[in-house]
PAPA-247345 format. One record per residue: x, y, z of N, C-alpha, C in turn. Coordinates in steps of 0.2 Angstrom, whole numbers, padded with zeros to 4 digits, always signed. Example, Ala and Ser with C-alpha at 12.3 -4.5 7.8 and 13.67 -1.06 7.14 Angstrom:
+0066-0028+0039+0062-0022+0039+0066-0016+0039/+0064-0011+0035+0068-0005+0036+0064+0000+0039/
//
This chain:
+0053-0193+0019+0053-0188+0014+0048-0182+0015/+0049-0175+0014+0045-0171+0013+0039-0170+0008/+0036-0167+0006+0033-0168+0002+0035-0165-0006/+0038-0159-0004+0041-0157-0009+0046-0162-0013/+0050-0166-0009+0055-0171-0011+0050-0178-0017/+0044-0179-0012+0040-0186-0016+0036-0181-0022/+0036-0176-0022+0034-0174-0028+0039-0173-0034/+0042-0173-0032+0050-0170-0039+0052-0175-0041/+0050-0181-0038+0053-0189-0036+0053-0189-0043/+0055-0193-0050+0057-0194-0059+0053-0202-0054/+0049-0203-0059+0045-0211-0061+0040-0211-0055/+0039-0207-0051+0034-0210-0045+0029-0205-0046/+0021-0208-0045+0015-0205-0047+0017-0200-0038/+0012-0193-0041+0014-0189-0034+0011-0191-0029/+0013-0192-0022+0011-0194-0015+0006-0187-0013/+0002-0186-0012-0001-0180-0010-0004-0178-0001/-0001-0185+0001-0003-0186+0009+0004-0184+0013/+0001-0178+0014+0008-0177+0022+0009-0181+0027/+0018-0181+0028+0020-0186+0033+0022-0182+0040/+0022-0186+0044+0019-0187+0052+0021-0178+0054/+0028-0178+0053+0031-0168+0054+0028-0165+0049/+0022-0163+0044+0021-0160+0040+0014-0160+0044/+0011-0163+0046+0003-0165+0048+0005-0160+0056/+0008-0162+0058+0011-0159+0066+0013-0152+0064/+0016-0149+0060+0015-0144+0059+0008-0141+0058/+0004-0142+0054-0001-0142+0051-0008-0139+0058/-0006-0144+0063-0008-0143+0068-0007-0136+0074/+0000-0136+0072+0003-0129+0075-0001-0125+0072/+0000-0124+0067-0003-0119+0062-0009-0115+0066/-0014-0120+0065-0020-0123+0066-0022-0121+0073/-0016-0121+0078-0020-0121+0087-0017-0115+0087/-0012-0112+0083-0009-0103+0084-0015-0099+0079/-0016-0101+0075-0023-0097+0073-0029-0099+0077/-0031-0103+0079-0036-0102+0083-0033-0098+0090/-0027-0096+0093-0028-0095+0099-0025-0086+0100/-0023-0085+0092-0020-0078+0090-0025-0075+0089/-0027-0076+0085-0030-0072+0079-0037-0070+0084/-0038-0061+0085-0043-0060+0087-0051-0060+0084/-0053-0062+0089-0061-0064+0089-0066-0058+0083/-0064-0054+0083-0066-0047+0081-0064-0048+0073/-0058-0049+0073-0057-0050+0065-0057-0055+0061/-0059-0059+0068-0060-0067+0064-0066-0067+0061/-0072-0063+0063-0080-0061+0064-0079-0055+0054/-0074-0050+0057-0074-0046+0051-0072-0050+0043/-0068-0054+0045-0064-0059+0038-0072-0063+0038/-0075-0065+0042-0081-0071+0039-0084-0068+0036/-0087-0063+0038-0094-0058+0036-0092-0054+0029/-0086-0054+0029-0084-0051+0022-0084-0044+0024/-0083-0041+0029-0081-0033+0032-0076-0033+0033/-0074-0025+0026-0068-0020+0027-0069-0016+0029/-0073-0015+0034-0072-0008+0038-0064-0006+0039/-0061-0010+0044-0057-0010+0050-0050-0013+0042/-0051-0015+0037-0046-0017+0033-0039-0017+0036/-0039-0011+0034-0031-0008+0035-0028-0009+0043/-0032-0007+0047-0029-0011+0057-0029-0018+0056/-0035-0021+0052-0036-0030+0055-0030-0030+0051/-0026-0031+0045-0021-0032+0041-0014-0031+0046/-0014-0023+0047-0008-0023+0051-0007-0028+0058/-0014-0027+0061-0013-0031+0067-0012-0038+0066/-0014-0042+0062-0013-0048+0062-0005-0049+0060/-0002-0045+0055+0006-0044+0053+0008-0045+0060/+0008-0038+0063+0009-0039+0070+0011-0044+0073/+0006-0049+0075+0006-0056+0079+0009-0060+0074/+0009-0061+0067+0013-0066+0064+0020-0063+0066/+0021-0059+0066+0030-0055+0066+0032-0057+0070/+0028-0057+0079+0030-0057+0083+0032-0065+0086/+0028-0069+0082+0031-0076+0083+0035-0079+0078/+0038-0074+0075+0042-0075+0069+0039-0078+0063/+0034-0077+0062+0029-0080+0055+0028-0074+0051/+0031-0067+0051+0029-0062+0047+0030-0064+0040/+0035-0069+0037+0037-0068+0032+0036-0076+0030/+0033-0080+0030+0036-0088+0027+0038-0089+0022/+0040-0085+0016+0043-0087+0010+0050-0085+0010/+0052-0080+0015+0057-0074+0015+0064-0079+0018/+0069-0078+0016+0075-0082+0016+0076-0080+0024/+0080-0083+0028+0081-0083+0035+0085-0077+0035/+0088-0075+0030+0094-0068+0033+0090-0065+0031/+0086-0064+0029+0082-0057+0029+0076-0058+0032/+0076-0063+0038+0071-0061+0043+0063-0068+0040/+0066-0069+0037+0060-0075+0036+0062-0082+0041/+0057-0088+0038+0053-0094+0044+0060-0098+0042/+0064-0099+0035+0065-0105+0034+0062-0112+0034/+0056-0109+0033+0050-0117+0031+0051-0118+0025/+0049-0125+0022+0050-0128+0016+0042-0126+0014/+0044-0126+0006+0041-0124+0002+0031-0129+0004/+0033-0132+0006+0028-0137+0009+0023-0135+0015/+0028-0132+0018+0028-0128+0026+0024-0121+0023/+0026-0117+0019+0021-0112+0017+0016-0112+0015/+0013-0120+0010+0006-0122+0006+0003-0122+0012/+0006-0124+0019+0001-0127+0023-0001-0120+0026/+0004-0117+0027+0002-0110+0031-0004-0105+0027/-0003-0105+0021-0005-0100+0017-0016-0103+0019/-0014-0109+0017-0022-0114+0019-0024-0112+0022/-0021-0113+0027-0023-0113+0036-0027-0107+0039/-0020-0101+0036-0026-0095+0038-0031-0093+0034/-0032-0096+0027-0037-0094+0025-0043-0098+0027/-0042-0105+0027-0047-0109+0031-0051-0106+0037/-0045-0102+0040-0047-0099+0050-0049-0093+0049/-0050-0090+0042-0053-0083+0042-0049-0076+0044/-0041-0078+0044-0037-0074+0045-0037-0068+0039/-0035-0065+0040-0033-0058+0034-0027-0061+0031/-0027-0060+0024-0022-0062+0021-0016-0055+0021/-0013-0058+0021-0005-0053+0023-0007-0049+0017/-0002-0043+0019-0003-0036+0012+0002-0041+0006/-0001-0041+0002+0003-0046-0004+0009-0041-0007/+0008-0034-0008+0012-0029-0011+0017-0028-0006/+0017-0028+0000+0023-0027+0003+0029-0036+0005/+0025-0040+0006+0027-0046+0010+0030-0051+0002/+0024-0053-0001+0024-0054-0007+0028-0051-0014/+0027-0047-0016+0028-0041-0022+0035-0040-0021/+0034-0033-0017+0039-0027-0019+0047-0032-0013/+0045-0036-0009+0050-0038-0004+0056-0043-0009/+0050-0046-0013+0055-0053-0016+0061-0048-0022/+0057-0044-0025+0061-0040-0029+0067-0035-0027/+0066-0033-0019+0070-0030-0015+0077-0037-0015/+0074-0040-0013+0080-0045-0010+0083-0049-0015/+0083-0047-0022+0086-0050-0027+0088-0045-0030/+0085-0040-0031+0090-0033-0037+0090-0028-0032/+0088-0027-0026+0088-0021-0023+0096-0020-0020/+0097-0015-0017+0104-0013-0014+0104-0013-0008/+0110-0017-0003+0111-0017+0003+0104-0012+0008/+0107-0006+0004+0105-0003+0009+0095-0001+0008/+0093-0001+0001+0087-0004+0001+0085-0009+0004/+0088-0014+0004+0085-0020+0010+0085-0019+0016/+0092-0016+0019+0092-0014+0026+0088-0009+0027/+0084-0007+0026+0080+0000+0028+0072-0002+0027/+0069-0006+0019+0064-0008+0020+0060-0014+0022/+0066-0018+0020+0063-0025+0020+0060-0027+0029/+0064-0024+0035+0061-0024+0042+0056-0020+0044/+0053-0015+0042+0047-0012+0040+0041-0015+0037/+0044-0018+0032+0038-0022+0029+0036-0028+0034/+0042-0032+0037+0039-0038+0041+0034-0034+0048/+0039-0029+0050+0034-0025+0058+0028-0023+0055/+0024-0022+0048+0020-0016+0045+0019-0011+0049/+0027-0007+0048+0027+0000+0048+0027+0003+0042/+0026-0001+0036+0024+0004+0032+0020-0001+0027/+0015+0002+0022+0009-0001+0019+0012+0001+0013/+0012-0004+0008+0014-0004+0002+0006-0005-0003/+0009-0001-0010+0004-0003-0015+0008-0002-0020/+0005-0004-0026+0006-0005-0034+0006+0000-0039/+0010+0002-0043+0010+0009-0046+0011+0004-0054/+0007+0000-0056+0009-0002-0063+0004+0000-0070/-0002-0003-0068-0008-0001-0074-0010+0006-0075/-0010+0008-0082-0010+0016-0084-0017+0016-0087/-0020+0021-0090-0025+0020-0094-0023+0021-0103/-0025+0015-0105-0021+0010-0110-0017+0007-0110/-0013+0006-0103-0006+0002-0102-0009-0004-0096/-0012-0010-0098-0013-0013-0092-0012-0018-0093/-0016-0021-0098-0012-0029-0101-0005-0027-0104/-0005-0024-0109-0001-0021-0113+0006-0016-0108/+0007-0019-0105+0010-0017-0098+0016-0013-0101/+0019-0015-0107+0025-0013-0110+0025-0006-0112/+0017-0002-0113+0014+0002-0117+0016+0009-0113/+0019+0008-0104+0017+0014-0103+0020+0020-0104/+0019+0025-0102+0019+0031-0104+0021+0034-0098/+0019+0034-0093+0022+0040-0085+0029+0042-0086/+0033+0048-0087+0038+0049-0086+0040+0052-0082/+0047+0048-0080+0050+0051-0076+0059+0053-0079/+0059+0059-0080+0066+0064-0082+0070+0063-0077/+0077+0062-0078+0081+0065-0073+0083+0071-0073/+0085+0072-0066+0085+0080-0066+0094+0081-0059/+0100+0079-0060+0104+0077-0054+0103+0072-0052/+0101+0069-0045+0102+0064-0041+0093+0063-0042/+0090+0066-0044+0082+0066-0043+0077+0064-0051/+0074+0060-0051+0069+0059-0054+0062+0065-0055/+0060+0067-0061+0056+0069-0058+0049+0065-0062/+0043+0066-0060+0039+0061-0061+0033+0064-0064/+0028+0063-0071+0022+0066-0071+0019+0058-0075/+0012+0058-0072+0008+0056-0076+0005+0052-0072/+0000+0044-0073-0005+0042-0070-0006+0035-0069/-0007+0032-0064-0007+0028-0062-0018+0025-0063/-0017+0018-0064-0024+0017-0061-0027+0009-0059/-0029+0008-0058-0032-0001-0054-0027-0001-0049/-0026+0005-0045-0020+0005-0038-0025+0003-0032/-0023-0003-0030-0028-0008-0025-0023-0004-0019/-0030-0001-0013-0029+0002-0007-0023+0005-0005/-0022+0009-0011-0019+0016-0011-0021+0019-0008/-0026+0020-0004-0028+0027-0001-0024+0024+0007/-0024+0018+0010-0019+0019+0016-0011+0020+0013/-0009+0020+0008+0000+0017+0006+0003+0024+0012/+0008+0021+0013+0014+0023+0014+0018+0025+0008/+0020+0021+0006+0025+0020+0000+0024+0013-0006/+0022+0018-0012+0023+0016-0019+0026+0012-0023/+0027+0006-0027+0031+0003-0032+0029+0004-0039/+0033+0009-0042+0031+0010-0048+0034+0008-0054/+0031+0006-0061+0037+0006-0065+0034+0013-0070/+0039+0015-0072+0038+0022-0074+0045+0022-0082/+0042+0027-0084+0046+0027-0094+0051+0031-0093/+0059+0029-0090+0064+0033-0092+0068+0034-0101/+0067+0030-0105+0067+0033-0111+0063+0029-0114/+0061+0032-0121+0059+0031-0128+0058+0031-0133/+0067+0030-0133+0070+0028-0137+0071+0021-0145/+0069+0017-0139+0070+0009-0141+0063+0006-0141/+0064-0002-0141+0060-0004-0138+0056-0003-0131/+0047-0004-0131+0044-0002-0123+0048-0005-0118/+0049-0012-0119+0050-0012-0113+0058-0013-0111/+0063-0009-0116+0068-0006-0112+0069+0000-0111/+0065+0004-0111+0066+0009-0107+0061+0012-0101/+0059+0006-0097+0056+0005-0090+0060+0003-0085/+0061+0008-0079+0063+0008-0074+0059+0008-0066/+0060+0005-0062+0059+0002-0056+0058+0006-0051/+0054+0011-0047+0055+0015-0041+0050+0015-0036/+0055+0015-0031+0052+0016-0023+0048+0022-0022/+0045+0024-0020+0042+0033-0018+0037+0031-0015/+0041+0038-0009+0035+0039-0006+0027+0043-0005/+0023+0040-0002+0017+0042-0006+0016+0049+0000/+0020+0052+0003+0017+0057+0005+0023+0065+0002/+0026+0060-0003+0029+0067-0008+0024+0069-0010/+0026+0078-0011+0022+0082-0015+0020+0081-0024/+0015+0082-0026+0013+0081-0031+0008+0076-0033/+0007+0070-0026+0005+0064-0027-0002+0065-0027/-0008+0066-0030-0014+0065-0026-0017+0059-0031/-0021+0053-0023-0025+0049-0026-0034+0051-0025/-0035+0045-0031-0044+0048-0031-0047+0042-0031/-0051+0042-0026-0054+0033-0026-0061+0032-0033/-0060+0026-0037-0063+0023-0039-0066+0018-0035/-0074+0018-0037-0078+0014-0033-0079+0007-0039/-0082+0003-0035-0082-0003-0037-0090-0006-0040/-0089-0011-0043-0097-0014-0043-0099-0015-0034/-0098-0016-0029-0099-0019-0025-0101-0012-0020/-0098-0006-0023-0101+0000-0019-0094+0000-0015/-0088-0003-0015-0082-0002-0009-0078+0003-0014/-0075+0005-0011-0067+0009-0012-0061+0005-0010/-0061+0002-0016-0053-0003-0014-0049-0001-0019/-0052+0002-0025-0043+0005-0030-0044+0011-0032/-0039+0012-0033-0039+0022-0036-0037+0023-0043/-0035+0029-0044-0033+0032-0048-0028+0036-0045/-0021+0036-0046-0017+0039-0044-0014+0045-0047/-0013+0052-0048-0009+0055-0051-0003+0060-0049/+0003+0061-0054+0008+0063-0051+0010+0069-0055/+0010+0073-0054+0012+0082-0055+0020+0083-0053/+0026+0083-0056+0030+0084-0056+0033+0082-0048/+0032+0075-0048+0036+0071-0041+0041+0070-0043/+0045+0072-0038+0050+0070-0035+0056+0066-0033/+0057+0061-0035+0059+0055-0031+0068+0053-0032/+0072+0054-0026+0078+0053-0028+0081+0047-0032/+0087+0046-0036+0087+0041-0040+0090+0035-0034/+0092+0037-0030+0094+0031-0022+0087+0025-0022/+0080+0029-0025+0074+0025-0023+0075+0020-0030/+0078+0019-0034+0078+0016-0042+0081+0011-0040/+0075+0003-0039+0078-0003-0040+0081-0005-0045/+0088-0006-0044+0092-0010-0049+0093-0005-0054/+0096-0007-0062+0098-0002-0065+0094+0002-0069/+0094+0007-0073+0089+0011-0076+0091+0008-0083/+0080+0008-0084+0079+0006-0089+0079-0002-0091/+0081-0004-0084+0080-0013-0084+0074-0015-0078/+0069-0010-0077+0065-0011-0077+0059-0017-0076/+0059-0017-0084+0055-0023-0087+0057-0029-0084/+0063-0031-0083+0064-0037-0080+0065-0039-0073/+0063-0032-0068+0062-0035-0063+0051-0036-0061/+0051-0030-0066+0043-0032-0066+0040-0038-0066/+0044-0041-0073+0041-0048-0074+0043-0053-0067/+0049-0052-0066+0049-0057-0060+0045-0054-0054/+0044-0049-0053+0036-0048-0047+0030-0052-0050/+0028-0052-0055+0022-0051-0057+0021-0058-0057/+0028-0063-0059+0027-0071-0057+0025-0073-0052/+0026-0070-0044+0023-0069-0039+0016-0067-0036/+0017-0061-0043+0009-0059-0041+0005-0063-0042/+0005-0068-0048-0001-0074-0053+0000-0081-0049/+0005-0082-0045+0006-0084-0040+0000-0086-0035/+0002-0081-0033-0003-0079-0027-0009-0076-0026/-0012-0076-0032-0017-0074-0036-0022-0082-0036/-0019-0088-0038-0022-0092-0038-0026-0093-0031/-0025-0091-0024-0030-0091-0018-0032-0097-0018/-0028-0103-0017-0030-0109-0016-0034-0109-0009/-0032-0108-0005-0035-0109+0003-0040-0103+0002/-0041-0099+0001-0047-0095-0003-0053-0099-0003/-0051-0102-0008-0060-0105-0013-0060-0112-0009/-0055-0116-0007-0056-0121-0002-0062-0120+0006/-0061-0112+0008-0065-0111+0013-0070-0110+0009/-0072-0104+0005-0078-0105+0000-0080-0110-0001/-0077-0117-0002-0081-0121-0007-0085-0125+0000/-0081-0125+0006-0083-0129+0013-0091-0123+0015/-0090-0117+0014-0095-0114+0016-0102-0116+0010/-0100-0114+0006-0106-0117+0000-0109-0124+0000/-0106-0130+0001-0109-0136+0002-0110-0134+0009/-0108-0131+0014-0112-0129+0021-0121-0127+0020/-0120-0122+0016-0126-0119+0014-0130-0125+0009/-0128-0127+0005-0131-0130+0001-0133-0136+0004/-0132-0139+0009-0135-0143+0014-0140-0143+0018/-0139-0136+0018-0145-0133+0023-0150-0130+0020/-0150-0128+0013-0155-0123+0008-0160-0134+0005/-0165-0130+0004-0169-0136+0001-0173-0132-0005/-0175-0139-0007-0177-0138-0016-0181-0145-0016/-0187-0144-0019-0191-0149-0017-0191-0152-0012/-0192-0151-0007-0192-0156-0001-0184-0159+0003/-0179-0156-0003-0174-0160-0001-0168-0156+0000/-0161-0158+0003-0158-0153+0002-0152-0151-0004/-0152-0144-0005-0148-0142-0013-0144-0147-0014/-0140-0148-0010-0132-0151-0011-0135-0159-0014/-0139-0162-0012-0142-0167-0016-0145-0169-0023/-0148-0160-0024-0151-0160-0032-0145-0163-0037/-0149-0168-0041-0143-0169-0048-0138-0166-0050/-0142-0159-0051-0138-0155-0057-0133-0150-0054/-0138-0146-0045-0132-0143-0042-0128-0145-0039/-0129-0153-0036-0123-0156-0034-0117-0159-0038/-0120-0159-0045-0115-0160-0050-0109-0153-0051/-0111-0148-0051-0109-0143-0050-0105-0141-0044/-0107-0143-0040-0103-0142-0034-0096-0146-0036/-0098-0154-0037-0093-0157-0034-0086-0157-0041/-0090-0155-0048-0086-0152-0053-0080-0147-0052/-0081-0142-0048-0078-0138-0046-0075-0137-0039/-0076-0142-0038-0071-0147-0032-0065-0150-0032/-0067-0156-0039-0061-0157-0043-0057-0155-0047/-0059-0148-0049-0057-0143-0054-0051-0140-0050/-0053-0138-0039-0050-0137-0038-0043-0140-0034/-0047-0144-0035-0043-0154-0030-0033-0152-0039/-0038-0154-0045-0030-0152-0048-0027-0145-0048/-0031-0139-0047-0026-0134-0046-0022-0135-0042/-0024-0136-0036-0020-0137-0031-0013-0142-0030/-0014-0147-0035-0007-0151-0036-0004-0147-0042/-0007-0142-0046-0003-0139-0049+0002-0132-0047/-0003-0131-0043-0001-0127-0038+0006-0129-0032/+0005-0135-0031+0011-0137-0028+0017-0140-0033/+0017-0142-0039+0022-0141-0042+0026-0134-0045/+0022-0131-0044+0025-0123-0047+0029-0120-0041/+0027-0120-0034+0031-0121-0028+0038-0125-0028/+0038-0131-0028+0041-0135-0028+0047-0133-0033/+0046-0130-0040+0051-0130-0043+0053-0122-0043/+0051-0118-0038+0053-0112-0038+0058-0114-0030/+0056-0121-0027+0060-0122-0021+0069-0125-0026/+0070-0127-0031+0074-0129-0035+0080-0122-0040/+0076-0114-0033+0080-0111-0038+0077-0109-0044/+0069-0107-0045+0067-0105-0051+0063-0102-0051/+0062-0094-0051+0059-0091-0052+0050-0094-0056/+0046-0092-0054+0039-0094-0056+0039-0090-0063/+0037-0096-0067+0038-0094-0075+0032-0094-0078/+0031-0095-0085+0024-0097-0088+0018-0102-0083/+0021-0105-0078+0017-0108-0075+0012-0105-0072/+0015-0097-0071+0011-0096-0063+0004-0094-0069/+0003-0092-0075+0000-0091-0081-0008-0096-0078/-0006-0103-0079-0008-0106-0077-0013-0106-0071/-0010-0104-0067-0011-0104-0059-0017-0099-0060/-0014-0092-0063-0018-0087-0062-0026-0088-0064/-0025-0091-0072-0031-0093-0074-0035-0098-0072/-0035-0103-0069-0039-0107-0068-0040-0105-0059/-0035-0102-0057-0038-0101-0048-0044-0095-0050/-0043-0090-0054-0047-0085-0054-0054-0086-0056/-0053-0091-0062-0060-0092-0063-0064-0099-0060/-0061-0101-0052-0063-0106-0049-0066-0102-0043/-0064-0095-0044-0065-0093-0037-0072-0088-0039/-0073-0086-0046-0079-0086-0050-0083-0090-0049/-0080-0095-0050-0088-0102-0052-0090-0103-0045/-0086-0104-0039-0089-0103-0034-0094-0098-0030/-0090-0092-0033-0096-0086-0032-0103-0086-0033/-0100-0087-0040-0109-0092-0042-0113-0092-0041/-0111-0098-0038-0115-0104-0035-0117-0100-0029/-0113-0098-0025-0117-0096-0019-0121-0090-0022/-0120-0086-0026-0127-0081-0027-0133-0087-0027/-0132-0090-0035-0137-0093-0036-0140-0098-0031/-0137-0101-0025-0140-0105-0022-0145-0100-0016/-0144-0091-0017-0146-0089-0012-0154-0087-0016/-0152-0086-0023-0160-0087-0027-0160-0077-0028/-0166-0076-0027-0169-0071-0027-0166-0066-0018/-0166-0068-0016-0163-0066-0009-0157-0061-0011/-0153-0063-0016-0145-0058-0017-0149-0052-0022/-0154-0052-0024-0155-0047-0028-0156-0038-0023/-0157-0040-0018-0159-0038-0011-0153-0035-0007/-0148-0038-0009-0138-0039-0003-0140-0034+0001/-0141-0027+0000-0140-0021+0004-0145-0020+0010/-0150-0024+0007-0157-0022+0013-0156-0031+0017/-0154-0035+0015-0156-0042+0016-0150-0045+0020/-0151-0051+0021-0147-0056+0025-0141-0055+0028/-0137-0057+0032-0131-0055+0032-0125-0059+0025/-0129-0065+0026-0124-0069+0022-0126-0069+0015/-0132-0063+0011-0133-0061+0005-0130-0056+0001/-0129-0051+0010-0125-0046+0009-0117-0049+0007/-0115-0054+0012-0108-0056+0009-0110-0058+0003/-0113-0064-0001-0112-0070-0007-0111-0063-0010/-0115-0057-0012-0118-0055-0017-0112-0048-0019/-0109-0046-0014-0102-0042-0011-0098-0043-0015/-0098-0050-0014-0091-0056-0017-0092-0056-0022/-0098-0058-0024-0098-0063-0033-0096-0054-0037/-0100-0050-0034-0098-0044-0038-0091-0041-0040/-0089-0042-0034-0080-0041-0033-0077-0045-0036/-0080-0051-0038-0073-0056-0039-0073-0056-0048/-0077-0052-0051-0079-0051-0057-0072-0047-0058/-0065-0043-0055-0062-0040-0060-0055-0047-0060/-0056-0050-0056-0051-0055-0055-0049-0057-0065/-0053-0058-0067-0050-0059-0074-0047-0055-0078/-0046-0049-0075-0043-0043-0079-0036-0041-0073/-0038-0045-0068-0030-0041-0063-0025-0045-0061/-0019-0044-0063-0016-0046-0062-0013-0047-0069/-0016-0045-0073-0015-0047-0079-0020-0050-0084/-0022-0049-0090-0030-0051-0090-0029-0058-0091/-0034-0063-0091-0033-0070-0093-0032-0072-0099/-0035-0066-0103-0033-0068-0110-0025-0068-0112/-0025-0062-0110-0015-0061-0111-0013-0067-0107/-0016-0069-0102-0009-0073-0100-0012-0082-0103/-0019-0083-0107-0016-0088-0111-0013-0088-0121/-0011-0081-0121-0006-0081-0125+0002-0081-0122/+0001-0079-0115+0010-0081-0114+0009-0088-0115/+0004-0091-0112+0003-0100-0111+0008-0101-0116/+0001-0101-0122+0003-0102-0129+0010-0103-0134/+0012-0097-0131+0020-0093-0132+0027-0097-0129/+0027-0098-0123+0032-0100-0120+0029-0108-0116/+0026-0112-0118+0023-0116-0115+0023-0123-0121/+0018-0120-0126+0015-0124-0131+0022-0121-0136/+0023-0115-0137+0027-0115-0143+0024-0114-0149/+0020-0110-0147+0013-0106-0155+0019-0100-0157/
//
């Protein structure tokens, strides 16, 4: 049996130990990323360096592509692995464990799964091979200013004008827009009704006229999101996924994806193995941290906290392997991967003491904890904030 099979098992506690073909893959995995993945970017992923972001990302696509792993969720006719949903938990680990660059989530992830379900032949035939080769760099056109949680609220309009769209207004929290190629946006075709039925779906490319991005800087001093704005863009209605004005419901099924994979289970697993690394080597009285009472207790809390996401994480898989899109659950996923990948953060400041107050002039590895813990600060607001998503809990879950 697979694993995904002994998990779905009715009456049987879940088996969580991979069988002999699951372990063997695991090892492929495992001797392809050590023997691919270059040494340079395997040094940039450790050290917590985006210099190179946008080449290390591509390149690595690249060499997955090339041995056919560009896509491991992606259905076989449209150029994906055909691995069990099992086969991907392990994949996803593996390169995080190895320091690999995680794939552009907006193109492979995001904008692809929505293509291949409400898109049009000829949308799929034109981008969905692009996205696997990364010839072209996708980002997110969603949060407005007052429209973020309240996603339903926005305001960007886009008129029709004949076969063409036209677009004004503003985008913001658009993560590493400044390389895109091409935008996913939802944008207000009427105003009629209800917000969120009159939100529609659009492809556009980001070297149409009208478009200028502006970087917003971060607590961490980087340039990872902008502010986008659009002055009377352009964009044929050919680029409009699915039908106008239904919008909102292809959103929501991205966004089940995005909370998804938001969770960064093989993330914090490599965190959590660097930090007990550290924390065995750092001393406190005489002895080493990882021993102290209270911060060992903390450690190993947050071990466990991560030990059940992780089974919960694999049943939300497993039931989207059954034909179901990722529902209230991924809610779930969202909120406890993000504030695991907080507490971990943490801990590796705090364990580095007075040292992280220093990140810019100091250590190499203060520079990174202290990088992180500042950056992983907007995780509770993105993707949707946590709050909102334990009223969806609430709502469709518990039944408040």
């Amino acid at each position: 049996d697979t694993l995904s099979q002994r998990a779905n098992r009715p009456g049987v506690c879940m088996d969580l130990n991979f069988n002999q073909e699951e372990l063997a893959f695991r090892e492929q995995v495992r001797e392809f990323i050590a023997t691919h993945l270059p040494a340079d970017i395997r040094e940039r992923m450790r050290c917590g360096d985006d210099s190179h972001i946008r080449d290390d990302i591509e390149n690595w696509q690249k060499i997955l592509h090339a041995q056919g792993w560009g896509a491991p969720a992606w259905p076989v006719e449209f150029g994906g692995t055909g691995w069990s949903k099992t086969q991907q938990f392990i994949f996803e680990n593996e390169c995080a464990l190895g320091d690999a660059p995680a794939q552009l989530a907006f193109g492979v992830k995001m904008v692809a799964p929505v293509l291949m379900r409400f898109g049009s032949p000829e949308q799929q035939q034109y981008f969905l091979p692009r996205i696997l080769a990364a010839e072209d760099w996708w980002c997110q056109g969603y949060s407005e200013p007052g429209s973020g949680s309240d996603l339903a609220s926005l305001k960007m309009k886009a008129e029709r004008d004949g076969d063409e769209y036209v677009l004004n207004g503003q985008k913001v929290w658009n993560t590493l827009g400044q390389f895109a190629d091409w935008i996913f946006c939802l944008v207000r075709t009427d105003s009629s009704g209800k917000p969120q039925k009159g939100i529609s779906f659009l492809l556009i490319d980001m070297k149409t006229p009208g478009i200028t991005v502006r970087p917003t800087r971060l607590l961490d001093g980087t340039h990872e999101v902008n502010e986008i704005w659009f002055d009377n863009v352009r964009v044929p209605v050919s680029n409009r996924v699915g039908e106008e004005n239904q919008g909102w419901t292809y959103a929501k099924f991205l966004l089940g994806h995005e909370r998804t994979n938001i969770a960064g289970i093989g993330a914090s697993w490599r965190e959590l193995r660097r930090l007990k690394h550290d924390a065995a080597a750092a001393t406190r009285d005489g002895r080493p941290l990882l021993q102290d009472p209270i911060f060992g207790t903390r450690i190993a809390q947050v071990e466990i906290e991560l030990t059940a996401l992780e089974i919960t994480n694999m049943r939300v898989i497993f039931a989207e392997a059954a034909n179901h899109a990722p529902g209230p659950e991924a809610s779930l996923l969202k909120i406890r991967g993000t504030e695991i990948m907080q507490r971990i953060s943490e801990l590796q400041v705090e364990l580095l003491g007075a040292q992280a107050l220093a990140y810019e002039s100091g250590s190499e590895e203060a520079a990174r904890a202290t990088a992180a813990y500042l950056n992983l600060r907007k995780l509770s607001i993105f993707g949707g904030s946590n709050e909102i998503q334990r009223n969806i809990i609430a709502q469709m879950i518990l039944g408040l």
